[in-house]
Structure formats: structure tokens, C-alpha cells
C-alpha positions, -999 to +999 in steps of 0.1 A: -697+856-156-722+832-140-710+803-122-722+776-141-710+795-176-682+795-159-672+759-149-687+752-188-664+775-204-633+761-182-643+726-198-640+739-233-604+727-240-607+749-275-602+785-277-636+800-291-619+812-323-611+778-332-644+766-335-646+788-370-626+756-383-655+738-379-680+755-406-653+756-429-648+720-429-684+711-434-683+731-470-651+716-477-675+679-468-697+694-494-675+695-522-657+661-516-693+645-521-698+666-552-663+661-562-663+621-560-698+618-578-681+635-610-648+615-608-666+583-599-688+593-634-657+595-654-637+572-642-674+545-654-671+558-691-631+556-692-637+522-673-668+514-702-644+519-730-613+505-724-597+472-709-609+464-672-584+474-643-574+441-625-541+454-622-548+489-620-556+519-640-529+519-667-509+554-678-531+553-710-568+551-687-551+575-667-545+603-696-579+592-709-597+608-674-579+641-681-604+641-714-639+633-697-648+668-682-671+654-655-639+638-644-619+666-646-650+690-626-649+664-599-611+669-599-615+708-593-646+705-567-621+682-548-594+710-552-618+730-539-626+708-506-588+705-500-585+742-499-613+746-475-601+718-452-567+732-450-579+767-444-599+743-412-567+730-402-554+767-395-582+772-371-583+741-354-568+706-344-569+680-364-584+659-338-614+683-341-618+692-381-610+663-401-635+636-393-659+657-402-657+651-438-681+624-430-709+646-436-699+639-471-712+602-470-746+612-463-743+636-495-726+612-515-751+585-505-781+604-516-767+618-547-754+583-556-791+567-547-802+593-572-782+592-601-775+555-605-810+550-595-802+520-568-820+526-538-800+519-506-812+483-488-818+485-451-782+471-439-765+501-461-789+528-447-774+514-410-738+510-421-743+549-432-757+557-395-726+539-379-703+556-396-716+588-393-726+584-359-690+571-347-674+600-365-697+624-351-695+615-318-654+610-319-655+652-327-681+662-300-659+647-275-627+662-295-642+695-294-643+695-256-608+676-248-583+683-273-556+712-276-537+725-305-499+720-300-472+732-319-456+706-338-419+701-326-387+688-349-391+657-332-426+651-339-421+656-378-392+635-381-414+608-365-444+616-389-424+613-419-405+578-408-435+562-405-447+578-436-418+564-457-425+533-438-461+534-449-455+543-486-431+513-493-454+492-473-483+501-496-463+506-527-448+473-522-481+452-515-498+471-545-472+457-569-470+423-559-510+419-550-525+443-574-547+413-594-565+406-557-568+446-549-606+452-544-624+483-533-621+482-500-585+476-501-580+505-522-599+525-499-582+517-465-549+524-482-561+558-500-575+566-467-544+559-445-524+580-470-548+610-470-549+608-429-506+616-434-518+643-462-540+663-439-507+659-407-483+670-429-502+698-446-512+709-411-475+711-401-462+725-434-491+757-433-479+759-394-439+763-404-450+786-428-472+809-407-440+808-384-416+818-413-400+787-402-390+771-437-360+750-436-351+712-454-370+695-429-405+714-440-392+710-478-394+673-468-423+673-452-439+687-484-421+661-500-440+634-485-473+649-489-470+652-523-461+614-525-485+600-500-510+622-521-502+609-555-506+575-545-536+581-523-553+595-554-542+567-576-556+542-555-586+565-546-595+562-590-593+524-588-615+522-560-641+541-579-636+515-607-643+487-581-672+498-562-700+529-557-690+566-548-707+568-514-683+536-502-651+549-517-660+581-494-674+565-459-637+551-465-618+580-470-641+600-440-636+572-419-605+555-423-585+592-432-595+614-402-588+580-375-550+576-393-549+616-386-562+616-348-545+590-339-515+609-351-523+640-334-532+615-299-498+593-304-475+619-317-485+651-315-503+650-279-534+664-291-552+649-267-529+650-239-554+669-214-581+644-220-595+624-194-590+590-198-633+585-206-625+613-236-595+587-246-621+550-242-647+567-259-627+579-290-620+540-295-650+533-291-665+556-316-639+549-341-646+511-334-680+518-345-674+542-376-653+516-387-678+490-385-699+507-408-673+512-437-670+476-439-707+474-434-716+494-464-686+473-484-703+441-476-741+453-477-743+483-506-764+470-534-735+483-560-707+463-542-729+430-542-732+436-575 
């Protein structure tokens, strides 16, 4: 091998085959955008016809989205996306595959733009670019600087205390602040939840591969059903509260930072990283960030 391929390829922290995560992510990006437009669409017309959801969607709004089938596509194309992003997760790190559901906003965006027929003001178009762009550029520096580690007993045990810390936290301020809960609340905490969804699910496949299923994966299982359930719950009153394309620059924002800075804290996914890899990743979230609350401040919907 030439020199100069050489010193690149000794710079690539990933082994080739773990790139193939990577394509398989972006479809799964492709059906999270298709998959919130639909749910988004039904959860309007449950929304339309019923009571309005200060404090929530109620049990009886909740069965009524099991009858509107463009709710209950959009439930199946995000089926869909999940498989494909945990069929990513067994290629790659975490640190590498799951901000790239951001791709989705720029769908979502468009196909929002289109449908509800509101065409997006300058300061939303820029909120979209930051957001993209930070997530973008938080994986092209992943790509070269994280590993995949094994996750050890100690590391879940860690995950899933701060996980139960997280879901009372969250279950707790829901029930005693649910009248002030707006969209963006309801997106940071759906987004936080799903970013312990796509740990645990990534540990749970790995113990699995390993034939290494014991109480402590049953657990972990455990809590990604719960962090899921709630997730989605507050995932279908965001849609009530504001457009599709800010409930998912959220959830491809807010979800894939909770996860890498899991994999960085906990699991060391970053631990060969030089220390410009680990300053730019906060810049780059710092600015993805920025745009979320960008497009909950500027998108013509949400002003509305």
C-alpha cells in the first residue's frame, strides 16, 4: 500500500465493514420522515374532533389514533425505521449511526412545506441548515475518531440508573406541569428518552449476538421498553403542539447527542480521540442545538 493511503487508513478509527451501518441508517432517516408526516396527520384529525390536549392525550384520543389509518401507516413506517436503525447499530457505534437520522428533517421539512402548504420563512430554512450541519459534522469527525467497545456489566448498570433516574424525573415533571407542557418540552424529553432507546437496544442486540442473556439484559430490555412508551407518548403530544419537521429536528438532534454522549461518558466510545475530535463534537452539537430551538421559535406553524 502507498504511503500516503497508508497513514490515511491508520487514521480511520472504524473498521471498513462498519461503515455499512451508515447506508442503512440513512433509509431508516427516510422512513422516520415518512413515518412522522402520517402520525403527525392523524394525530390533527383525532386532535380536530375531540377535546384539546392541555394536559395530554387522554386514553380515549389515544385508542381513537389506533382507528385513523394514516396514523397507524406512520406507526408501521416508524417500525420500519427502528428496524433499520438497529440493524445500523450492529454495524457501527453509536457515536457514528444515530445522528444521522437528521437527514430526516430535511425530508420532513419539505414534505411538511408541501402538504400543509406553509412555506418555510427565511429564519426556519437557517435553523434547518444548523441543525443539519451540526449533526453532520458531529458524524464526519465520529467516523474518523470513535471505536466500538463492548459494553461491560458495569457500564449497563450505570445506563440503566441514570435511566430510572431520568424516567421519574420526567414522569414526575409531566404530572405535575403537564397544563404548561409545550412542544418543545415534549420534544427534548421524547428525544432524551429515545437517545437511552437506541443505548440500550444497542447493548441488548450485543448480549444477544454473544448468547449472553441473563437478568441484567432482561432489565435492560426492561427499560427500553419504558423509556420507549413514554418517549412515544410525549412524541404524539408534541405533534399536537407544533409541525412535524420540529417534532423531528428534535428527536434527530436532541436523541443521537443523549446517545453520544453516552457512548463518550460511559461507554468510551470516543476514548482514542484527540482532544480537537472531543472540542469540536461540542461545538457541533452546540450548534445543532441551536437550530432546534431555532425552528421552535422561527417555524411559521409554531408562531401560529
Amino acid at each position: 500500500m502507498p504511503p500516503v493511503l497508508s497513514e490515511l487508513s491508520a487514521t480511520i478509527a472504524l473498521d471498513p465493514k462498519q461503515f455499512i451501518g451508515i447506508p442503512i441508517a440513512l433509509v431508516g432517516a427516510v422512513f422516520l420522515s415518512l413515518g412522522a408526516q402520517f402520525q403527525h396527520r392523524g394525530v390533527a384529525k383525532v386532535e380536530a374532533r375531540t377535546h384539546g390536549v392541555d394536559k395530554g392525550l387522554s386514553a380515549k384520543q389515544l385508542m381513537a389514533l389506533l382507528a385513523r389509518p394514516s396514523w397507524v401507516i406512520g406507526t408501521l413506517m416508524l417500525g420500519l425505521a427502528i428496524v433499520f436503525q438497529l440493524t445500523s447499530l450492529g454495524f457501527s457505534p453509536i457515536i457514528v449511526v444515530q445522528p444521522l437520522g437528521a437527514v430526516a428533517l430535511v425530508i420532513t421539512a419539505v414534505l411538511n412545506s408541501r402538504v400543509s402548504k406553509v412555506k418555510l420563512n427565511r429564519s426556519s430554512v437557517i435553523s434547518i441548515v444548523l441543525c443539519v450541519g451540526g449533526v453532520g459534522l458531529f458524524v464526519l469527525v465520529a467516523a474518523f475518531t470513535a471505536v466500538d467497545k463492548p459494553v461491560t456489566t458495569r457500564d449497563l448498570i450505570v445506563i440503566l440508573i441514570i435511566l430510572a433516574i431520568v424516567l421519574l424525573l420526567f414522569a414526575f415533571g409531566f404530572v405535575v406541569l403537564r397544563r404548561r407542557f409545550k412542544a418543545i418540552a415534549y420534544i427534548v424529553g421524547a428525544g432524551v428518552l429515545y437517545g437511552f432507546v437506541a443505548t440500550l437496544a444497542k447493548v441488548v442486540i450485543s448480549r444477544i449476538f454473544q448468547a449472553h442473556f441473563e437478568w441484567l439484559t432482561v432489565l435492560a430490555l426492561a427499560g427500553l421498553l419504558a423509556a420507549a412508551a413514554l418517549g412515544g407518548y410525549f412524541v404524539q403530544n408534541a405533534y399536537s403542539s407544533g409541525p412535524p419537521d420540529l417534532v423531528i429536528a428534535g428527536l434527530t438532534v436532541i436523541d443521537p447527542l443523549v446517545a453520544v454522549a453516552i457512548g463518550i461518558t460511559v461507554l468510551g466510545e470516543a476514548s482514542q480521540a484527540p482532544l480537537w475530535a472531543l472540542f469540536a463534537f461540542v461545538v457541533f452539537g452546540a450548534v445543532a442545538i441551536m437550530g432546534v430551538f431555532g425552528l421552535a421559535r422561527y417555524h411559521p406553524q409554531a408562531k401560529r
